[in-house]
C-alpha positions in Angstrom: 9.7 -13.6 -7.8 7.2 -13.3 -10.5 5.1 -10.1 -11.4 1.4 -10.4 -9.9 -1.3 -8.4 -11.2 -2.3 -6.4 -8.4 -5.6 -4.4 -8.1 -6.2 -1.6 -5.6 -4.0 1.3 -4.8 -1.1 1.2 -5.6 2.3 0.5 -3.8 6.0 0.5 -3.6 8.9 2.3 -4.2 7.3 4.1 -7.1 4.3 5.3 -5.8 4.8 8.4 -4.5 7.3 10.4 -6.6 7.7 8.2 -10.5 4.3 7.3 -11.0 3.0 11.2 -10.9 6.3 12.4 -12.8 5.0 9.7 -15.5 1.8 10.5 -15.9 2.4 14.0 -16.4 5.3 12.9 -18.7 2.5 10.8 -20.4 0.6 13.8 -21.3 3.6 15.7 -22.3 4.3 12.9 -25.0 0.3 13.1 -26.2 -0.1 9.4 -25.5 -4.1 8.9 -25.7 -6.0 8.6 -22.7 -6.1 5.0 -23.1 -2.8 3.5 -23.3 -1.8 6.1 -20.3 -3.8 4.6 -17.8 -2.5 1.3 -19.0 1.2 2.4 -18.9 0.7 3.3 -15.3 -1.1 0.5 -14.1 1.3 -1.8 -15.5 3.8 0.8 -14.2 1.9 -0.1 -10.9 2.3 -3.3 -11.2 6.3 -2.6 -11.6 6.5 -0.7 -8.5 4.4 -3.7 -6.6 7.1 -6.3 -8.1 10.0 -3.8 -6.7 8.6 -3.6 -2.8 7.9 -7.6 -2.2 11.6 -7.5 -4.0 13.2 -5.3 -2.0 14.2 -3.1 -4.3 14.7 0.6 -4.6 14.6 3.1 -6.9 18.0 1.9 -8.9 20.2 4.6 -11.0 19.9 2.7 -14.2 17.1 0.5 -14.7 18.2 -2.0 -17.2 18.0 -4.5 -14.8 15.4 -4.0 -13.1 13.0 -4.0 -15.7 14.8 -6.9 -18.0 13.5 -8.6 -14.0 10.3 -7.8 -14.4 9.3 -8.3 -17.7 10.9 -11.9 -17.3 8.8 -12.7 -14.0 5.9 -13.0 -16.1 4.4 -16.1 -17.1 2.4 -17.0 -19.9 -0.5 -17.6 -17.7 0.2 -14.4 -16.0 -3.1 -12.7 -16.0 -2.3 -8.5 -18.0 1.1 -10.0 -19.4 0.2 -9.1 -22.8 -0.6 -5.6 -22.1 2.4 -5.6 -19.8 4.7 -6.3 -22.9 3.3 -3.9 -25.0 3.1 -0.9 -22.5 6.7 -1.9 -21.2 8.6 0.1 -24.4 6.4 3.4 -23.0 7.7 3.1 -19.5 11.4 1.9 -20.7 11.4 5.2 -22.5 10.6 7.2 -19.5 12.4 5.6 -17.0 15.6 5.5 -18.8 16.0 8.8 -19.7 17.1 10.9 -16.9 15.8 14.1 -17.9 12.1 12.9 -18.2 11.7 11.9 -14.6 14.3 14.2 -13.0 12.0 16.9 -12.5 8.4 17.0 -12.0 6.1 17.7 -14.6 2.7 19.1 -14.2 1.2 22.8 -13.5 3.5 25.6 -13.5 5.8 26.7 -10.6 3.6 28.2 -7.3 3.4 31.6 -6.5 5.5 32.1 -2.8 1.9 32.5 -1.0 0.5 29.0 -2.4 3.8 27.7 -1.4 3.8 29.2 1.9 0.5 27.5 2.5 1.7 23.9 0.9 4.3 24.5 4.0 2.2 25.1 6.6 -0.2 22.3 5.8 3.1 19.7 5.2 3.9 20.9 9.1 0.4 20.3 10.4 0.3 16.6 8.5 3.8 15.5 10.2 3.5 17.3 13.3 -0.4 16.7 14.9 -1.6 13.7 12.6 2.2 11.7 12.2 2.0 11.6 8.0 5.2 11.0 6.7 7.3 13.2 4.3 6.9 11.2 1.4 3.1 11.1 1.5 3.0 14.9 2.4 4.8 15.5 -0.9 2.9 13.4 -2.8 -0.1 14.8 -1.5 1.2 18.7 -2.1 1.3 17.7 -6.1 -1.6 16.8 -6.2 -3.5 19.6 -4.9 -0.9 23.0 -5.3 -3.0 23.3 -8.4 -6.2 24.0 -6.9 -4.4 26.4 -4.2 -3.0 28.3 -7.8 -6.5 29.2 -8.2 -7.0 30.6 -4.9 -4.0 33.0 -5.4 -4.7 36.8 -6.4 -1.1 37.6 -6.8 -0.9 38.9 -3.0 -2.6 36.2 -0.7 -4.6 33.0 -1.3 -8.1 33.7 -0.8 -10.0 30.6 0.6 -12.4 32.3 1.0 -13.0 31.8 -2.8 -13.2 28.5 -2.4 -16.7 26.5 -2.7 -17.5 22.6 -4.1 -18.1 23.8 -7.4 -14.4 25.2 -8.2 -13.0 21.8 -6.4 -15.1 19.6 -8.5 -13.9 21.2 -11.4 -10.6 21.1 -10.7 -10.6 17.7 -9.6 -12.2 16.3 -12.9 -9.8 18.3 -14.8 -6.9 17.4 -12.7 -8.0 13.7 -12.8 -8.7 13.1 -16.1 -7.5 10.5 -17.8 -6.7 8.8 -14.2 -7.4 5.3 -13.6 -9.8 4.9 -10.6 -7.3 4.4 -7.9 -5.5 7.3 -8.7 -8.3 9.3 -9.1 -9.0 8.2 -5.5 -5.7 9.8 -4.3 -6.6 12.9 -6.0 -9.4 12.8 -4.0 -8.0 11.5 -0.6 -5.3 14.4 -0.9 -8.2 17.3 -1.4 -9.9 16.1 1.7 -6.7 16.1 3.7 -5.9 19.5 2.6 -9.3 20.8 3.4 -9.4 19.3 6.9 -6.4 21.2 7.7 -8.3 24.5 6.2 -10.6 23.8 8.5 -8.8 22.9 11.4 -6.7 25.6 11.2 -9.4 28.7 10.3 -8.7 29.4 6.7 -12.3 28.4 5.9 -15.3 28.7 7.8 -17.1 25.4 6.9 -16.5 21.7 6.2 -16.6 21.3 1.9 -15.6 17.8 2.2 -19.3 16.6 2.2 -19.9 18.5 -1.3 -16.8 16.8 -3.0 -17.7 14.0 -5.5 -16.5 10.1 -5.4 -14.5 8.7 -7.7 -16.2 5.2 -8.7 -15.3 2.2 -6.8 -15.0 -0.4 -9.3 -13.9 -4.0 -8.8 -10.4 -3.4 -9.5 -10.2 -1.1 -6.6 -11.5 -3.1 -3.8 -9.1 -5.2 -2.0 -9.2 -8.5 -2.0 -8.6 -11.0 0.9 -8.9 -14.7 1.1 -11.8 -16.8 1.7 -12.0 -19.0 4.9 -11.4 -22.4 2.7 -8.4 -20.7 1.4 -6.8 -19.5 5.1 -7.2 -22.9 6.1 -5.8 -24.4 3.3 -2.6 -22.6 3.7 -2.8 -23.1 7.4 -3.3 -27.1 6.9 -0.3 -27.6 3.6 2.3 -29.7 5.1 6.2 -29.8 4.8 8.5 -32.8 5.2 10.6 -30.4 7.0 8.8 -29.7 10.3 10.9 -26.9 11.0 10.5 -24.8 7.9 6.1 -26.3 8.4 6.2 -24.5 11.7 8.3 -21.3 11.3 5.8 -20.7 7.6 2.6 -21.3 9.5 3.6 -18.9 12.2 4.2 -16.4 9.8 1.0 -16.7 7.7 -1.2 -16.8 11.1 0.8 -13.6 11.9 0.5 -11.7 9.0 -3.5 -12.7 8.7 -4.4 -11.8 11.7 -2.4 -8.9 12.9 -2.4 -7.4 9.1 1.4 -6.8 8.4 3.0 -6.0 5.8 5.9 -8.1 4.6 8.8 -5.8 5.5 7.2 -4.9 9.0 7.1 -9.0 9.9 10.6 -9.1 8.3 12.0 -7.0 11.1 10.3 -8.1 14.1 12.7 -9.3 17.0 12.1 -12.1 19.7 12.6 -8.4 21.9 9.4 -7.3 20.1 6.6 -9.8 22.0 6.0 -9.3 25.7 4.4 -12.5 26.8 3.2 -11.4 30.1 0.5 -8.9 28.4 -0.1 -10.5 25.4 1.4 -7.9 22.9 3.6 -7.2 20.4 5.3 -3.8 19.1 5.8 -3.3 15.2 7.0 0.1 13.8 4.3 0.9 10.9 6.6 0.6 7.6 4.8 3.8 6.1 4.2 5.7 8.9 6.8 5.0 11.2 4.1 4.7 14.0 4.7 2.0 16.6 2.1 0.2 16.9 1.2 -2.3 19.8 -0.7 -5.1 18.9 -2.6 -7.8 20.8 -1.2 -11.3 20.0 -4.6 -13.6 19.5 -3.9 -17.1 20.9 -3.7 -18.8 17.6 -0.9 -16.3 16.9 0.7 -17.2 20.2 0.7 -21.0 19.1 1.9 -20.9 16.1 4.5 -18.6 16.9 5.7 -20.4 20.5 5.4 -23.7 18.4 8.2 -22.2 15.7 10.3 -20.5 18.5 10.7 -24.6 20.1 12.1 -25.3 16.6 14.0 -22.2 15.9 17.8 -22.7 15.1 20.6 -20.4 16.8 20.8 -17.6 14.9 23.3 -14.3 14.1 20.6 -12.1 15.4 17.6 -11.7 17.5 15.4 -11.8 14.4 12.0 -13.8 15.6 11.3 -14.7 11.7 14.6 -16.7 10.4 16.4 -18.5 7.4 16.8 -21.8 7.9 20.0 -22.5 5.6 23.2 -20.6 6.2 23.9 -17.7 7.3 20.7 -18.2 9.4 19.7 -15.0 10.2 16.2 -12.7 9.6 14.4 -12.8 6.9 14.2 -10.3 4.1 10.4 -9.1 3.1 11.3 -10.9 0.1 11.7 -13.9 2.2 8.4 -13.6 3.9 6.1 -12.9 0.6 8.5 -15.6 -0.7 6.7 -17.9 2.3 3.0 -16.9 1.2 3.9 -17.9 -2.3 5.1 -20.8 -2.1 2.6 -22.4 0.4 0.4 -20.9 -1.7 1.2 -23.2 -4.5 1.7 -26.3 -2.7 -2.4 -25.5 -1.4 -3.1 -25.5 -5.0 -4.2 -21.4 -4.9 -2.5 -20.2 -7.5 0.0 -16.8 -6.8 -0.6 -15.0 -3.2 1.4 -12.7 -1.9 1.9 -11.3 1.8 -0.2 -8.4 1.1 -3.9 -10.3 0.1 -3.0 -11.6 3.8 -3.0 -7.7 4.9 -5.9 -7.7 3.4 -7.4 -10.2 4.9 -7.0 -9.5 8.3 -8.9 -5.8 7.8 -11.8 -7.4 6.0 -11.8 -9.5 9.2 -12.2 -7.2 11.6 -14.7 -5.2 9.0 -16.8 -8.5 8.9 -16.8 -9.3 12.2 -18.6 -5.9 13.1 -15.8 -3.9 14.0 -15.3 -0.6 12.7 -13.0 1.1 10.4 -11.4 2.9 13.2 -10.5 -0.7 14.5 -9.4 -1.9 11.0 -7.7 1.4 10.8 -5.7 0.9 14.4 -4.6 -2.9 12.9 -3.3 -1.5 9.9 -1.5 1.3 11.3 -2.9 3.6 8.7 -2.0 7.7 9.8 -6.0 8.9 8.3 -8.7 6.9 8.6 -9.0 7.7 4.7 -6.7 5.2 4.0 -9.1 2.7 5.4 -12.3 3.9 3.7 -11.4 1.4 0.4 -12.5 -1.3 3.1 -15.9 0.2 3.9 -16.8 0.3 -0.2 -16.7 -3.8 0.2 -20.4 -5.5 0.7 -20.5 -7.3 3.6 -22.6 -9.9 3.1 -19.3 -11.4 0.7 -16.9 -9.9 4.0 -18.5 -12.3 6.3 -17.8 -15.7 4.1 -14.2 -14.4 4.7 -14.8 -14.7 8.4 -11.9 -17.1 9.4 -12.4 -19.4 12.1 -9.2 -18.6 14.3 -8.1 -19.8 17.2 -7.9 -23.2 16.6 -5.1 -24.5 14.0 -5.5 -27.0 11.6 -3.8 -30.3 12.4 
C-alpha cells in the first residue's frame, strides 16, 4: 500500500515506545533541531504505513523500510524529505543498541517511581487507559516528578504553573506540534490524578500553556461532495459495489478504525435494538453503537450478497479462501474507491475522521464525539474542538439516504 503523508497525531505501532527512544536518540547524535522534527515526522509517517499494513514492530527492519521507502510515489506529497531523512532513521532502527533502551533523563529516584506506579494503577484501573499509553505517558512526565523529589519524598507541594511550564518548554523543545501536544496531554493526566487523589490541593491544569494548533495538526475529514462521491462510484461486480459501500457508510458514520471494522462478526449487530458492539482497538473498551439506518441498508444490502464464508466475519474477501478481512483489506477498500471517484489517496482513517467532525458539526458535543470514538479521556478528543466550525458544517453529510 503506498506511504500517505499523514498530519495530526501520530499512530501505529511506533508511537508509543520507538518514536520517544528516537527522539532522545536524535539528541544524543546532535542532529539540529530541524532535521529531528523532520526524521520523526517522516518516522511518523513510517509508523502510519505499518498499522493500515498490519505490521508490527519486526526484529530486523530491512524489509520493512526497503517497503516503505518504495510505496512512495513521485507525486507523493513529503517524498523528497522522506528520502533524505530515511538514512537517519535506517541508522537508528537498525542498530539494536540505539533503540533497546530508552534514552532521556536519568534513572528515578524509588519515591518518583513509586508515584509513576500509583498513578499507572489509577489510569488502568478507574479511567480504563491501557498499558501502553500509561507508559508512554510516565516518559514523558517522570522528569518533572524528578524535580519534585528531595531525596526522601516528592513534595507536590512544590509544584506551581511556573515550574511545569518550564519544564514543559524544556522537555518539548525541538518537538514538532503534535508531540508537543502529547507532552502536554500527558501533564494534564498526571495532574488530574494529583488532584483526584490529594497530592495537591488545587487544579494547575488551567495555568498550563497550549501548544499551537497549526494546520498540520487538525484532522482532516472529507467534504460532503466527496462522501457522496465514494458512496455513488460503481463496480461491475455488484457484489464487491455492495460489500465496499457498506463498509465506507460504516466506517463514516460510526467512526472505526480499520482494524476494529476488520474484526466485527455477523454475532456483533443485534437487529432488534438497533446496535452494534465493537471492542475499542486502543482501549480495549466495548463500545455499543447505534446502527443509523443508512448503515443498516447498506450493510443488510451486502449481507443478501455475502458468499459462504470460513468464519462469521460480517466484512469478507470475496476471492478464495473467503474469509474476514484484514485492516489492510478494509483501508485497501477506501483506497481504491477512492481512486476510481477521482480523490486522489484516502485511507480508512480520514473516514474516522469524518464521522467525529460530524457529530462536532452537527452540534453535538465532544463528549458525544468522544463516546463514538471510543477515546479513554476526553483529551484525546479536544484536537476536534481546535477545528472552526463554520468549515465543520460544509462537512455535514447528508446520510440516510444512499446514492443510487
Amino acid at each position: 500500500m503506498p506511504a500517505v503523508v499523514r498530519p495530526g497525531e501520530p499512530f501505529g505501532p511506533l508511537v508509543h515506545e520507538i518514536l520517544p527512544r528516537l527522539d532522545g536518540w536524535l539528541r544524543e547524535q546532535r542532529y539540529a533541531a530541524s532535521t529531528s522534527r523532520q526524521v520523526l515526522t517522516v518516522a511518523g509517517w513510517l509508523s502510519a504505513w505499518m498499522a493500515e499494513n498490519g505490521l508490527a514492530v519486526p526484529a530486523q527492519w530491512a524489509n520493512v523500510l526497503s517497503g516503505f521507502a518504495a510505496s512512495f510515489e513521485d507525486s507523493t506529497p513529503g517524498k523528497l524529505m522522506a528520502v533524505v531523512r530515511l538514512p537517519a532513521l535506517r541508522r537508528f532502527l537498525v542498530n539494536p543498541e540505539s533503540h533497546s533502551t530508552c534514552h532521556g533523563p536519568p534513572p528515578a529516584s524509588g519515591q518518583v517511581e513509586s508515584e509513576i506506579a500509583e498513578w499507572g494503577r489509577w489510569q488502568r484501573d478507574l479511567a480504563g487507559i491501557s498499558k501502553r499509553v500509561v507508559d508512554f505517558r510516565a516518559r514523558w512526565v517522570r522528569g518533572l516528578l524528578t524535580l519534585l523529589d528531595n531525596g526522601e519524598a516528592v513534595v507536590w507541594g512544590d509544584l506551581n504553573p511556573r515550574l511545569i511550564n518550564e519544564f514543559i518548554a524544556e522537555r518539548g523543545a525541538g518537538y514538532a506540534t503534535a508531540s508537543y501536544s502529547l507532552l502536554v496531554s500527558a501533564v494534564r493526566a498526571l495532574l488530574k490524578w494529583a488532584l483526584a487523589e490529594g497530592r495537591v490541593d488545587r487544579d494547575l491544569s488551567p495555568g498550563i500553556l497550549k501548544a499551537k494548533a497549526t494546520r498540520a495538526t487538525l484532522p482532516k475529514g472529507l467534504t460532503s461532495a466527496q462522501m457522496e462521491a465514494l458512496l455513488a462510484t460503481g463496480n461491475k461486480n455488484l457484489v464487491a459495489e455492495a460489500r465496499d459501500r457498506a463498509v465506507i457508510t460504516t466506517l463514516a458514520r460510526l467512526g472505526l478504525r480499520a482494524g476494529e471494522a476488520a474484526t466485527l462478526t455477523l454475532d456483533d449487530i443485534n437487529w432488534d435494538s438497533g446496535h452494534l458492539t465493537v471492542v475499542a482497538a486502543k482501549t480495549q473498551r466495548r463500545l455499543v453503537l447505534p446502527v443509523p439506518p443508512d448503515v443498516g441498508e447498506a450493510l443488510v444490502a451486502w449481507l443478501r450478497l455475502r458468499p459462504n464464508a470460513e468464519d462469521r466475519a460480517l466484512f469478507t474477501r470475496l476471492r478464495a479462501p473467503i474469509r474476514a478481512l484484514t485492516a489492510q483489506g478494509v483501508s485497501g477498500i477506501v483506497k481504491h474507491v477512492a481512486e476510481r471517484a477521482g480523490l486522489g489517496v484516502i485511507h480508512a482513517h480520514r473516514l474516522r475522521h469524518t464521522a467525529a467532525m460530524n457529530v462536532i458539526a452537527a452540534g453535538g458535543s465532544l463528549n458525544e464525539a468522544r463516546e463514538l470514538l471510543g477515546h479513554a479521556t476526553i483529551e484525546s478528543t479536544y484536537v476536534y474542538a481546535r477545528t472552526d466550525l463554520e468549515s465543520l458544517r460544509t462537512l455535514t453529510v447528508p446520510f440516510g439516504r444512499v446514492p443510487q
